[in-house]
C-alpha positions as CSV (number, residue, x, y, z in Angstrom):
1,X,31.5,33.5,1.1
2,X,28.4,31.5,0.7
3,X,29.4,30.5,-2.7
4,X,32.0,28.1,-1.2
5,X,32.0,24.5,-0.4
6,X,32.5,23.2,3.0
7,X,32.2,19.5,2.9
8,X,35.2,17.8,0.7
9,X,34.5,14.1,0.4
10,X,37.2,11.7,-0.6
11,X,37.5,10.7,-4.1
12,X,38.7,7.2,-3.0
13,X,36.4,6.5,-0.1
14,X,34.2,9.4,0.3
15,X,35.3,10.0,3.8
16,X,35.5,13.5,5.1
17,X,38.6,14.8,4.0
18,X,40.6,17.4,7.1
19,X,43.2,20.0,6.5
20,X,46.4,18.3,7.3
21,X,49.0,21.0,8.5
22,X,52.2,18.7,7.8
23,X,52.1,19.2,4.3
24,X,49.6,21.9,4.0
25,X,46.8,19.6,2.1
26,X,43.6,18.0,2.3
27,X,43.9,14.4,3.5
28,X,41.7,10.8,4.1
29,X,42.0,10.3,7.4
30,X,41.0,6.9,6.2
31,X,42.2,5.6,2.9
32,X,45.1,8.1,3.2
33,X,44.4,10.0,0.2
34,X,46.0,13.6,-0.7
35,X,44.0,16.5,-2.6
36,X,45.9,19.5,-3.0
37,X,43.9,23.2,-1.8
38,X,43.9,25.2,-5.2
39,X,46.0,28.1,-4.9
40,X,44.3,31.5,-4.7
41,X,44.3,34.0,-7.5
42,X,43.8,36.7,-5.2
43,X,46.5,38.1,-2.7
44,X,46.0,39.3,1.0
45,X,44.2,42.9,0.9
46,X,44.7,45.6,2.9
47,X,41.1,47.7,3.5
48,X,41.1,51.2,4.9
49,X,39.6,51.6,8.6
50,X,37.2,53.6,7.2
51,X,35.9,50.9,4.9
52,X,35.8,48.5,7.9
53,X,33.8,51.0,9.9
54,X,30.8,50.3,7.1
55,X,30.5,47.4,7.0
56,X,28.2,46.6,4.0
57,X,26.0,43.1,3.4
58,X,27.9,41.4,1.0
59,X,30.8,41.5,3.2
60,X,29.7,39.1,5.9
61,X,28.8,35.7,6.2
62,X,29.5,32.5,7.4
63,X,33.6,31.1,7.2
64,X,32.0,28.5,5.4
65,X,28.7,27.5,4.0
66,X,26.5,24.6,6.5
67,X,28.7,26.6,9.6
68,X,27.7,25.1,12.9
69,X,28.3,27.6,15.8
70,X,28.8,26.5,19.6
71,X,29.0,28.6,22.7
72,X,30.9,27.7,25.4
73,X,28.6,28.5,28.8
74,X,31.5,28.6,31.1
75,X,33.4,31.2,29.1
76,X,31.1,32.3,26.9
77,X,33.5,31.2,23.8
78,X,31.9,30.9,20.5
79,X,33.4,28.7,18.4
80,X,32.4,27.9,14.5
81,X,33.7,24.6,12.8
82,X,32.5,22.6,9.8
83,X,32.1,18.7,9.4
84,X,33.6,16.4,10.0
85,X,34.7,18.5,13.4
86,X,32.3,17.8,16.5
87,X,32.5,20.4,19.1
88,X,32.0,18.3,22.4
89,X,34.3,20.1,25.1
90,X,35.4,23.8,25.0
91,X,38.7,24.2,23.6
92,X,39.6,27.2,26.3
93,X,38.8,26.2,29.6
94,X,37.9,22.4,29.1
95,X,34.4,22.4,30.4
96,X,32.1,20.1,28.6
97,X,29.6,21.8,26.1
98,X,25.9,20.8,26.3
99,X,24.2,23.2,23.9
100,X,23.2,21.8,20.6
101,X,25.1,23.6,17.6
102,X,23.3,26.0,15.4
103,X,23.9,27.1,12.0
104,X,26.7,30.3,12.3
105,X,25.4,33.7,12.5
106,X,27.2,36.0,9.7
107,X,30.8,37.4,10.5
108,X,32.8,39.8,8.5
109,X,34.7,38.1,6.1
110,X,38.3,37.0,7.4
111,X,40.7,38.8,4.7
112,X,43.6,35.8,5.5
113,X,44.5,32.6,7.3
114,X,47.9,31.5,8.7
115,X,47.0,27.7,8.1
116,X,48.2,25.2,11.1
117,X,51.8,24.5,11.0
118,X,51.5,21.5,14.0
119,X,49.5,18.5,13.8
120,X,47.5,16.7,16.6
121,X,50.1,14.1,16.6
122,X,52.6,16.5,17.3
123,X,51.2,18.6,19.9
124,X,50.3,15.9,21.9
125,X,53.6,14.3,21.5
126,X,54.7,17.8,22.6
127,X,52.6,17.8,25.8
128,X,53.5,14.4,27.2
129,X,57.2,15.5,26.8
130,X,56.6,18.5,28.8
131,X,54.0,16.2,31.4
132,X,57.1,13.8,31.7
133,X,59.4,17.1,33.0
134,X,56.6,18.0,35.5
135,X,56.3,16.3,38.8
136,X,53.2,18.0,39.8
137,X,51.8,18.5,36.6
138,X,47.6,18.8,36.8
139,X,45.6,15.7,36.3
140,X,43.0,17.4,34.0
141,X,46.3,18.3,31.4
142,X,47.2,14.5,31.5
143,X,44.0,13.7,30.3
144,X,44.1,16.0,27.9
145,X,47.6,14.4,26.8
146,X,45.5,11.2,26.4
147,X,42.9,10.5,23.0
148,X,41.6,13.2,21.4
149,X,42.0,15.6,24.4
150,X,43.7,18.1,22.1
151,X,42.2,20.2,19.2
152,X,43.3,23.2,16.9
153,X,42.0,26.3,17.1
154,X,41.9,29.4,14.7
155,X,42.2,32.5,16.6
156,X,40.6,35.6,15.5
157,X,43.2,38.8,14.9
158,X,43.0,42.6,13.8
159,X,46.0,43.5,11.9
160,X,46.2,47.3,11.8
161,X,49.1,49.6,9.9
162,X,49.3,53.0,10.7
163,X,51.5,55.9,10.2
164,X,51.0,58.2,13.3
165,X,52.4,61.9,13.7
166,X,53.0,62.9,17.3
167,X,53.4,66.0,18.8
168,X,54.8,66.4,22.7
169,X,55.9,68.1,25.9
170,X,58.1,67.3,28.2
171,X,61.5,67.9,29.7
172,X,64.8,66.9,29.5
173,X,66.8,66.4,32.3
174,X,70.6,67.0,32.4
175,X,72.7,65.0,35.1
176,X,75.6,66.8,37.2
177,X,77.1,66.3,40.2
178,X,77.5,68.5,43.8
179,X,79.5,68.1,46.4
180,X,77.5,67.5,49.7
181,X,78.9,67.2,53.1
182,X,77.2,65.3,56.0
183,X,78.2,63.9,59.5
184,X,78.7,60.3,59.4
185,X,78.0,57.6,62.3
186,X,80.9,58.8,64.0
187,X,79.9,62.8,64.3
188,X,82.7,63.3,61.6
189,X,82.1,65.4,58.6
190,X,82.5,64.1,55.5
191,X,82.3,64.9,52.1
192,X,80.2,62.8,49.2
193,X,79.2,63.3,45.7
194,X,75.8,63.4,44.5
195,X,74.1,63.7,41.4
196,X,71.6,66.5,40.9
197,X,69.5,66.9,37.7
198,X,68.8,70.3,35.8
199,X,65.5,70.4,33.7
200,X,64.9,72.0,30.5
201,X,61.5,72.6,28.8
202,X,61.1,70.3,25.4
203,X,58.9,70.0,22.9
204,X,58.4,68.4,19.1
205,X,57.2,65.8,16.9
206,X,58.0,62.3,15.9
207,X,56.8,60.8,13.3
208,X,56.2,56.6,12.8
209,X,54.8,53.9,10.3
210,X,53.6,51.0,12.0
211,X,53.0,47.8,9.6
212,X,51.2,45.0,10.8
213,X,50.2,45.4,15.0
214,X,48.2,42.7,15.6
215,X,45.6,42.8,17.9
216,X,43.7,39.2,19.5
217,X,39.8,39.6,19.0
218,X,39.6,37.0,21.5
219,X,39.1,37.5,25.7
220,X,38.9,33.9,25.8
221,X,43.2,33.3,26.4
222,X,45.1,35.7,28.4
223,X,46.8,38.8,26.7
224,X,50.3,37.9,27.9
225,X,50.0,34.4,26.7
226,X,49.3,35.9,23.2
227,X,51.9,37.8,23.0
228,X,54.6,35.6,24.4
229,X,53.4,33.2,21.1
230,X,54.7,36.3,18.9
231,X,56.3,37.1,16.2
232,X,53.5,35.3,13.9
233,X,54.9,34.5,10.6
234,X,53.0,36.4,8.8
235,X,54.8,35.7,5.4
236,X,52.8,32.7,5.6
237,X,49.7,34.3,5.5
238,X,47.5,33.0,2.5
239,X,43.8,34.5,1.5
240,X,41.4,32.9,3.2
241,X,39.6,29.6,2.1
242,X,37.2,27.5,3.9
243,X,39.5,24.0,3.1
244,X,42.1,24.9,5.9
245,X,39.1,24.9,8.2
246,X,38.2,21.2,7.4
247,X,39.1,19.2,10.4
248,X,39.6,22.5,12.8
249,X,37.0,25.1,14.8
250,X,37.6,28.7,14.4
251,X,36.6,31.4,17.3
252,X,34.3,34.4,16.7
253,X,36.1,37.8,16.9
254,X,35.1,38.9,20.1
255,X,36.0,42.7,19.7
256,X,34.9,44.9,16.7
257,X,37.5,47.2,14.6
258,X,37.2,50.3,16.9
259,X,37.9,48.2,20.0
260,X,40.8,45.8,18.4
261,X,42.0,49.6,17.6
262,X,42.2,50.7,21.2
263,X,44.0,47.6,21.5
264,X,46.7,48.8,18.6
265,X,46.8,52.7,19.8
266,X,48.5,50.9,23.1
267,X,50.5,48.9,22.1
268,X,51.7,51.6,19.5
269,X,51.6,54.1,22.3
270,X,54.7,52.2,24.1
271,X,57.1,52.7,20.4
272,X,55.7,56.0,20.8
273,X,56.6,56.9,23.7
274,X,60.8,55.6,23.3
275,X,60.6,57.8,20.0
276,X,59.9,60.9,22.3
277,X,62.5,59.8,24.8
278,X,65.0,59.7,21.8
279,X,64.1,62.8,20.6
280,X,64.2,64.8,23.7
281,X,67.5,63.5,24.7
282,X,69.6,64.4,27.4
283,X,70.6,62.2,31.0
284,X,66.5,61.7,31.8
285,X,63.2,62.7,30.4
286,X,60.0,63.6,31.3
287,X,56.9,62.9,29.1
288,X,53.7,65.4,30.0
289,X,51.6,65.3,27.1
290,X,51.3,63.3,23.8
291,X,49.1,63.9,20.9
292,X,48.9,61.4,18.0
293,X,47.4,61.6,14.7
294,X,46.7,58.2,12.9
């Protein structure tokens, strides 16, 4: 990627031109002026995980060429970003940043981007609504609300397919019902139904192709609060191109492809384990071993 530009001056002014999600161009910040981002030739690839697992030279560098790289020593967040961005404050937990950027080390090569959707106007306009609906909203999110408090963020993901065979044992329980008596409060006896299960060994395979489980590479923002943000719309997805990083910082994957994968096999794991459910059947079931081939 070292081949591409990462400063786009303004043809009017020659101001730093920033990627302006409301129309999905470059703009003057200035003078106002449009430049459109060329449209890729290439599509989004999908690479084997074998290929990922060797890694080779050519495949890594910088997201853009003259990178500066920041990390966070509160939460150890690196984060990259090109001019005319200035990392001051860390975008995750708001602490001020006193190290001096240095040029980005090399990363593997992002395959896509899902540009911003929401501009700064927008999201702060967003967060004083929800500030004015809070009574006891924090004082450090007001301020945040206020200036330039806010600032985009590209987050780093693993996007794995998969089709997985899985082979299991278990039971299957059958529901039926018995007539018990007892001696009530009273010293009467009394008669109640109650539901008894029968079990019956089970065994099999299911079978599963999983397209796009994504996977965070960050540790900087809560799982849960990831996932709540889903589904992505991925259908936007464009290949990647230093221009939409031109006014926004972009996080270092924090997890390589095997660990993002451990990541997936959960996640997967949970489908996998209704699919057996289905597939034994019967009132209940019990799940005592599963072995998956990816």
């Amino acid at each position: 990627m070292t081949d591409k530009i990462h400063r786009y001056p303004c043809p009017g002014c020659g101001a730093e031109l920033v990627f302006e999600p409301r129309d999905g161009a470059l703009a003057c910040p200035h003078c106002g002026r449009r430049e459109e981002i060329p449209a890729s030739a290439e599509q989004v690839k999908v690479n084997s995980y074998e290929e990922y697992l060797r890694v080779r030279p050519e495949r890594l560098g910088r997201l853009a060429e003259g990178a500066l790289e920041i990390q966070c020593a509160g939460c150890g967040a690196a984060v990259t970003f090109t001019a005319p961005t200035i990392a001051m404050r860390c975008a995750f937990c708001g602490a001020d940043v006193v190290a001096r950027p240095r040029t980005a080390d090399p990363v593997l090569a992002p395959g896509a981007v899902l540009p911003f959707r929401v501009t700064r106007g927008q999201a702060t306009a967003a967060v004083k609504r929800w500030l004015t609906s809070r009574v006891f909203a924090p004082d450090a999110l007001a301020e945040v609300a206020r200036g330039d408090g806010l600032s985009g963020v590209y987050l780093p993901f693993w996007c794995y397919d998969a089709y997985t065979v899985s082979h299991y044992i278990g039971r299957r329980g059958e529901h039926y019902w018995e007539t018990e008596r007892y001696t009530d409060s009273r010293g009467q006896t009394q008669t109640r139904q109650v539901q008894r299960t029968r079990w019956y060994p089970a065994s099999g395979t299911v079978a599963r192709w999983f397209d796009d489980v994504l996977v965070a590479g960050t540790r900087a923002l809560p799982e849960a609060k990831l996932i709540a943000l889903e589904p992505w719309d991925l259908a936007q997805l464009v290949p990647y191109e230093p221009a939409y990083l031109a006014g926004f910082s972009a996080q270092r994957s924090q997890l390589d492809v095997p660990e993002a994968f451990e990541g997936a096999r959960a996640r997967m794991a949970e489908t996998i384990d209704g699919d057996v459910r289905r597939d034994i059947g019967g009132d209940a079931q019990q799940v005592d071993h599963v072995a998956t081939a990816y």
